[in-house]
N, C-alpha and C positions, 0 to 999 in steps of 0.2 A: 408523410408529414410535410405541409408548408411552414413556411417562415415568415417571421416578421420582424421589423428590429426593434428591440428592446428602449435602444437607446439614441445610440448614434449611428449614423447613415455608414454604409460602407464606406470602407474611405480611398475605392479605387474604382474604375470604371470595367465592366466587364470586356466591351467593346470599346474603340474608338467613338466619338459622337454619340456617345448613351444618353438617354435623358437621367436628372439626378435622382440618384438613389433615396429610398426615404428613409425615415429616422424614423426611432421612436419614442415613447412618452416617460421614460423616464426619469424623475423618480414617481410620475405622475402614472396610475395605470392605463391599460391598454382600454381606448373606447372603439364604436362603432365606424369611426372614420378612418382607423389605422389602414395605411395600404401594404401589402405582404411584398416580402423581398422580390424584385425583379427577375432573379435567376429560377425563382422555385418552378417546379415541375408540374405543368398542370395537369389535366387529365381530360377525360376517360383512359386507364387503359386495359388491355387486353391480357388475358391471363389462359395461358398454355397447360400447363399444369396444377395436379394437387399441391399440396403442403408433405405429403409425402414422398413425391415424387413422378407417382403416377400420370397417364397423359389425359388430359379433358377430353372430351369429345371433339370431335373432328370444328375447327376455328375457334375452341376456346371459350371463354366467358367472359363479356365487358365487364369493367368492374369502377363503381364511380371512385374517382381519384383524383386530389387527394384524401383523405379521409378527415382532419383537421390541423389546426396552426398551432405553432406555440414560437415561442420569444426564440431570438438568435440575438447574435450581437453580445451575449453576454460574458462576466468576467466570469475567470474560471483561476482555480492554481497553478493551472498546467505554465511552464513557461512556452510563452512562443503561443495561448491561446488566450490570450487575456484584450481584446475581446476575441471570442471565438465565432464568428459565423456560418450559414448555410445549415441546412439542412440536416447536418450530422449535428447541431448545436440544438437543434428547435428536438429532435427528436427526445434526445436525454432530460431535455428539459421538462416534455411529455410525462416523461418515465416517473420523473423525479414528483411532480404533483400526484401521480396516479400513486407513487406510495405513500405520498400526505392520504390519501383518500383510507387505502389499504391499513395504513396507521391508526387514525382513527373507527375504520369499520373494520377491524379485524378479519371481519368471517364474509367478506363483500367478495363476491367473483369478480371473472373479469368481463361478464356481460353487465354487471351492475356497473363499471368502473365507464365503460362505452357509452353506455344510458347516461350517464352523469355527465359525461365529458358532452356528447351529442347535446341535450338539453338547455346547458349552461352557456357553451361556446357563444362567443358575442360574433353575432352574424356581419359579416364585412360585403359592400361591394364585390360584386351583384349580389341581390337580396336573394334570400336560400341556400340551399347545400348547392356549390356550384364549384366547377373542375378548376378552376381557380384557388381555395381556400376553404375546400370542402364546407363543413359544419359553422366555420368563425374560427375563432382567436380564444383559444383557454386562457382564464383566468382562474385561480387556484383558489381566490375567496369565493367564487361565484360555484366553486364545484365543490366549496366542501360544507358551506351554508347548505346546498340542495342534497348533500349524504348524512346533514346532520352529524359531523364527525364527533366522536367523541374521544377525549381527554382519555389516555389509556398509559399506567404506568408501566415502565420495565427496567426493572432492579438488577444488578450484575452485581459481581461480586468484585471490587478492586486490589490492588497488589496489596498484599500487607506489609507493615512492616514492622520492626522485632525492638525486646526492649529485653535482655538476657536477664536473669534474675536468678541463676547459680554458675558457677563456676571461674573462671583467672581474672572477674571482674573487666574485662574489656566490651567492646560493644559491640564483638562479633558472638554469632551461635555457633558453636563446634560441638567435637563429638562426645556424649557424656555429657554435657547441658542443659538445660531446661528455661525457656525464651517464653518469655509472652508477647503474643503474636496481634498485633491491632487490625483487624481485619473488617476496611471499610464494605457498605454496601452502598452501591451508589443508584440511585434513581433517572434514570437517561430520558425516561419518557416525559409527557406533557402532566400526568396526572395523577393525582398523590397516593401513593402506593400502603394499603394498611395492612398487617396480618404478616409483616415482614418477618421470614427468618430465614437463617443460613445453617447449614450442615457443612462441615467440614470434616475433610475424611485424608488419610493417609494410606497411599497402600502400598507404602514399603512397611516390612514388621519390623525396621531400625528403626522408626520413628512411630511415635505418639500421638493422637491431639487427644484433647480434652476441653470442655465438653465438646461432644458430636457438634450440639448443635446448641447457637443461641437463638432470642426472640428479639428482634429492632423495631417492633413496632409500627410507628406511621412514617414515612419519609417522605416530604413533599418534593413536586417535581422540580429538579434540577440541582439537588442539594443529595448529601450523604449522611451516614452515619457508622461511627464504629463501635466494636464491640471486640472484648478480647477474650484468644483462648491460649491456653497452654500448651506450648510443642517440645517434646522430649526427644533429645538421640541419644538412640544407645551409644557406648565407648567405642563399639567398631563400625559405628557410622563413617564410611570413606570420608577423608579430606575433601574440604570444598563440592561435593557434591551439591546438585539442585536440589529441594527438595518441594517434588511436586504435589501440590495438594488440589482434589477435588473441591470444589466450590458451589451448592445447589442452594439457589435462592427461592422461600416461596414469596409469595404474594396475593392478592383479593385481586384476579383481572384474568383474562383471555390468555394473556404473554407469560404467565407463570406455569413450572417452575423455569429457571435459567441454569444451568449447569456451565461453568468455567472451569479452567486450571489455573490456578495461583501458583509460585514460586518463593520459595524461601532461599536466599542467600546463604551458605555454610562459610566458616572457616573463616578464617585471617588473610585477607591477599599480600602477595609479598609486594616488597617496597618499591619493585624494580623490574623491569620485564626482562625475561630470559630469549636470548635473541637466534637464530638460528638459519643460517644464510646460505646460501645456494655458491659452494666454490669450485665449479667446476668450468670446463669452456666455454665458452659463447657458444650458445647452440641455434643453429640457422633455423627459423619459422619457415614451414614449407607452403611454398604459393599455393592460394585458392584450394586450401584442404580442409576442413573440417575437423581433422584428426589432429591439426595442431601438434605443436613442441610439446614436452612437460621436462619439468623437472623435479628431481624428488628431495624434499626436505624432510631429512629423520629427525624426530623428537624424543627426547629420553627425559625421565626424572622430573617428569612435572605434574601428573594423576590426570585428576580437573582443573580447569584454569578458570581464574578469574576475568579474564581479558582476551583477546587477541585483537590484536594488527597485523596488516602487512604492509610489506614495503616493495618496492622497484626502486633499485638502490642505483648506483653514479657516483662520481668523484668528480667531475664537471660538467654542467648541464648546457646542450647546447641542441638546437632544432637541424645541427648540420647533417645531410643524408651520411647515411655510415657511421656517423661518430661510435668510439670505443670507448664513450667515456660513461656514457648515461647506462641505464637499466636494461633498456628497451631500443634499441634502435629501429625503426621501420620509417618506411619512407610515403606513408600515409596509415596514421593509426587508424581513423577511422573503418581501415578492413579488418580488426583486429577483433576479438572477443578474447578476456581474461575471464580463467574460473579459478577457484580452488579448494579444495577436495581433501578431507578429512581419512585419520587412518579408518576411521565407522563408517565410512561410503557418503559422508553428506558434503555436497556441493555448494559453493556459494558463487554467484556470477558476482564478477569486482568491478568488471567494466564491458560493454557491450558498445562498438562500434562507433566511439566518441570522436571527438574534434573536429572533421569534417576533412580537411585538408594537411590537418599538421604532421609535423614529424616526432617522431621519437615521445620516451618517458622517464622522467629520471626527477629520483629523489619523489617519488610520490607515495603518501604513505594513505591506506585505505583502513577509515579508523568510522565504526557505528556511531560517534560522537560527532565526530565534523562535522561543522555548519555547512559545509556544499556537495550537494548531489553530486558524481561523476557524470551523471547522465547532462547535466547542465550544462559540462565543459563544453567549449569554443577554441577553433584552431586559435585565437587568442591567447589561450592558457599552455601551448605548447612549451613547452615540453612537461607541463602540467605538477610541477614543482608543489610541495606542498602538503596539505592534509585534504582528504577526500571524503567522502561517504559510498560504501562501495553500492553496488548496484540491489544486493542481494546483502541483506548484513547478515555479519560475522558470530555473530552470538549464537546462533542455533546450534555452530558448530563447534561449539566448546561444553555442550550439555551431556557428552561423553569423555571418559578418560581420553586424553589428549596426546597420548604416547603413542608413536606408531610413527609410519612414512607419511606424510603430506604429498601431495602432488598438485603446481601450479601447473595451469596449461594454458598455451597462447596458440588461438587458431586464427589462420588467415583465411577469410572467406570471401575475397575478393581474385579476381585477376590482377597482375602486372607487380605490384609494389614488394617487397620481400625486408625481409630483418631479421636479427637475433633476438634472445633471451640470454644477455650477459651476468646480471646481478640482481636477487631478488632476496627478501630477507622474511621470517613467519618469527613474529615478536609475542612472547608469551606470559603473561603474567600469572603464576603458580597461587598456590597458599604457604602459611607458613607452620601454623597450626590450629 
């Protein structure tokens, strides 16, 4: 795959004394004159082996290369790739038109998808397929005009949510209740979906639906619609438990049916999180192991929880190497990976290799809600004080009773830098009834 830029010109020189990089056309599209980024890889080259593995005949096979262009330069969510360039940029970008293509022709191979791209490509300097920019430069309306793509809906089924209509009048469903459940379907695709219906299904025998199944009718693209059914628990339906339901969508189109799992919220959550903290010694992280510290937080009297957090706790927060005051002491976090690990065996990664240079963590609390990734943090943010988003969230791992041993673990996976595990806290929020 060559490159080409989207928009704006690199904004560095590869070499000393480069000639200038070029730009690209947008918001204007890609024409005939665009020239391909400087660094891309031209071609002929030579190919040693199969796709399997196996060896070619004795020197190989030429093979023309590149094959074609697509955009770099462009913005992305990633941080730290906005704009993202080279060649690892142009290929996804590839990717990402060939499943416009794939979206609209559903049942298209991938020899059709080549055909299309080959034909369409706007041929750039030198005129021809040439080891330079192969085929041209894709453009995404020019290849889906020539697949005739067609408008094709697909309907999922969205979370529902609950309006209780027996029992202590509050406006949770608990057990021994009966809830009517508003359960959107939503239309994701380009093209308006008719012949809409859902099944909904239970397969715990403590819960209910009714009816199976409704009809939604038409839903045009990019819009939804709801429909309600009735969800019954029996009296010994555990507290706060999930309650997971099947979701099978039909539809008029190629993408039908869609099968999901939806969730139903139980119980009352209590007003206040049950906290549950790690008070034992400082326990030294052993250098460049894998197998890391743990430590074990026992959990009693809480079932299913509605919430969790954790914490890496401190009484004063300070980046000084050694300190005994913070959570975390190390003297480069970034060698560090945190997990932590349910009494049911599920793992969540909290933090994987952050800050760069910093030291130590204290007072950080790792919450599915927080506005900021951990992955984001910058030795800036040391000693990263605060609310986080852990790497891995936490919710999965409250979808079983939540009573048992916890275990946090801190591995060093570098050489030279060493620390403890002082203070760490698993903060839980129960139900009530």
């Amino acid at each position: 795959m060559a490159a080409a830029p989207a928009a704006t010109a690199l904004p560095f020189d590869l070499e000393p004394g480069d000639p200038p990089n070029p730009s690209g056309p947008f918001p204007k599209p890609f024409t005939t004159a665009q020239k391909p980024e400087r660094f891309t890889s031209d071609g002929p080259r030579r190919g040693f082996f199969n796709a399997d593995g196996s060896p070619l005949a004795a020197g190989g096979v030429v093979r023309q290369k590149p094959d074609i262009t697509a955009a770099d330069g462009v913005s992305t969510s990633v941080a730290g790739f906005s704009p993202f360039f080279g060649t690892s940029a142009a290929a996804p970008h590839a990717a990402a038109i060939a499943a416009l293509v794939l979206s609209g022709n559903p049942g298209a191979s991938t020899a059709d998808v080549r055909e299309a791209f080959n034909a369409t490509a706007l041929d750039l300097t030198p005129a021809g397929v040439d080891a330079r920019t192969g085929a041209g430069v894709l453009r995404a309306d020019r290849v889906l005009a020539f697949t005739g793509a067609t408008p094709q809906p697909l309907v999922v089924a969205g979370e529902p949510t609950l309006t209780p209509v027996t029992g202590d009048g509050d406006a949770f469903l608990e057990p021994g209740e009966t809830a009517t459940a508003h359960l959107p379907a939503v239309n994701q695709g380009d093209g308006t979906a008719t012949g809409v219906s859902v099944r909904l299904t239970s397969a715990d025998p403590l819960a209910t639906v009714t009816p199976r199944t409704r009809a939604y009718g038409s839903i045009a693209a990019g819009t939804s619609k709801s429909k309600d059914f009735t969800v019954k628990l029996a009296a010994s339906y555990p507290l706060g438990k999930p309650l997971a339901l099947s979701a099978t969508v039909t539809f008029a189109g190629v993408l039908s049916p869609q099968t999901t799992t939806v969730h139903l919220g139980t119980g009352e959550p209590a007003a206040t999180p049950t906290t549950f903290a790690y008070t034992g010694p400082a326990l030294p992280i052993p250098d460049n192991d894998p197998a890391g510290a743990s430590v074990t937080l026992p959990v009693s009297g809480i079932g299913y929880a509605n919430q969790l957090t954790f914490s890496i706790d401190g009484t004063t927060c300070t980046t000084d190497v050694g300190s005994t005051t913070v959570g975390i002491d190390h003297s480069y976090v970034s060698d560090l990976v945190g997990t932590l690990s349910s009494p049911g065996g599920q793992t969540a990664s909290l933090f994987v290799r952050i800050g760069l240079t910093a030291n130590n963590m204290c007072q950080v609390v790792f919450d599915d809600a927080a506005a900021k990734p951990i992955s984001f943090a910058t030795s800036a943010d040391a000693p990263f004080t605060g609310s986080w988003r852990p790497n891995d969230p936490l919710a999965p791992l409250a979808q079983s009773p939540v009573d048992g041993n916890w275990t946090f673990t801190v591995a060093d996976v570098a050489a030279l830098d060493t620390g403890s595990i002082r203070a760490v806290s698993l903060h839980v929020r129960g139900f009530v009834h």
